[in-house]
C-alpha positions as CSV (number, residue, x, y, z in Angstrom):
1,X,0.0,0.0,0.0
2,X,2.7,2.4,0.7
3,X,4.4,1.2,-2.6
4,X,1.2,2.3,-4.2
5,X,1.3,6.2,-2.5
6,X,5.1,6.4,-3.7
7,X,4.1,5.5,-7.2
8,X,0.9,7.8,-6.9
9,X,3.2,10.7,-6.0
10,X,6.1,10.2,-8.4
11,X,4.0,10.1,-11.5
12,X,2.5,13.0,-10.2
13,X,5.7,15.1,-9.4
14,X,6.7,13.8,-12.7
15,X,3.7,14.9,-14.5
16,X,3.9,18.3,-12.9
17,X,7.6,18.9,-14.2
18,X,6.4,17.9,-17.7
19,X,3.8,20.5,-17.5
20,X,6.0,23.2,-16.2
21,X,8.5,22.6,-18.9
22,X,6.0,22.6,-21.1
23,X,5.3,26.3,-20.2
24,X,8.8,27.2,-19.9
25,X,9.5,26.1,-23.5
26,X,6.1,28.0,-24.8
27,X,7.0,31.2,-23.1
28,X,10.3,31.7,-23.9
29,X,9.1,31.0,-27.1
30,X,6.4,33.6,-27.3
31,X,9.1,36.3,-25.7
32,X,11.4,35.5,-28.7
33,X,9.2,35.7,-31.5
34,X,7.1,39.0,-29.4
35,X,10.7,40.6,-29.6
36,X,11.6,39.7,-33.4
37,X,14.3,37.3,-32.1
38,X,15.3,34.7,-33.9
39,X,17.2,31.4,-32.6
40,X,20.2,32.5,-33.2
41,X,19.7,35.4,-31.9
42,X,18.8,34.3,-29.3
43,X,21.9,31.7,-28.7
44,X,24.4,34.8,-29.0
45,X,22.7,36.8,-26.7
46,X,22.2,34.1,-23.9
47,X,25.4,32.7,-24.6
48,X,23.4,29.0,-25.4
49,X,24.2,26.7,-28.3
50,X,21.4,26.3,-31.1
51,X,20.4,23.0,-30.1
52,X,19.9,24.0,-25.9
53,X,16.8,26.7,-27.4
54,X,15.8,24.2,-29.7
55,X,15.5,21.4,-26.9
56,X,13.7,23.8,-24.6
57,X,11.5,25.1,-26.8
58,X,10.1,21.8,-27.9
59,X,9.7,20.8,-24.3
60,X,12.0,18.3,-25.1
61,X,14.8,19.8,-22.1
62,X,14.5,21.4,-19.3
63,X,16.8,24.4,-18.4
64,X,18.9,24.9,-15.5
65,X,18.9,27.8,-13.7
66,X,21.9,29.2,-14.9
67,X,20.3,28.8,-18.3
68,X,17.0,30.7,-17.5
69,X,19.2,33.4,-16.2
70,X,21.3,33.6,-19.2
71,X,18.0,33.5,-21.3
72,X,16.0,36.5,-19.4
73,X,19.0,38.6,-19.9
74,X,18.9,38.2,-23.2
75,X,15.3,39.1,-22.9
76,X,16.2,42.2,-20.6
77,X,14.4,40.8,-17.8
78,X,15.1,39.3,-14.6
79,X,14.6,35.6,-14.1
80,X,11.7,36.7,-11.3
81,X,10.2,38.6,-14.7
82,X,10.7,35.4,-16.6
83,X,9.5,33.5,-14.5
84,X,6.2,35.5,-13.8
85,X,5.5,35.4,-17.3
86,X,5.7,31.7,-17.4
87,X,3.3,31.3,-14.7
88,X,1.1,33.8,-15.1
């Protein structure tokens, strides 16, 4: 029975992470294309190779801090801005 609980919450933690990656990728996503920014652009601003932005933005990866930090700078945001956006 207790088995069952810890199987119960991991899918759900695991559900929840796919979901906010999900929204991560989207958003960042919509902030690029809002500001006319292509990926490359983006990947020289945020100092991220071509394939990172591609991952995250097909939900396919998600990014470290570090790499959300490096991404709302290239926004000219703060990660709290970013990340306000995302879960708004």
């Amino acid at each position: 029975m207790v088995f069952d609980v810890f199987l119960t919450n991991a899918s759900f933690r695991t559900d929840t992470h796919a979901m906010e990656t999900k929204m991560i990728g989207e958003a960042i996503r919509q902030l690029r294309l809002a500001q006319n920014m292509t990926q490359q652009d983006l990947m020289d601003r945020a100092h991220l190779t071509r394939s990172q932005i591609h991952y995250i933005e097909k939900n396919k990866r998600t990014p470290r801090k570090q790499t959300l930090e490096n991404i709302s700078a290239a926004f000219g945001m703060s990660l709290f801005e970013l990340l306000s956006y995302v879960f708004q």
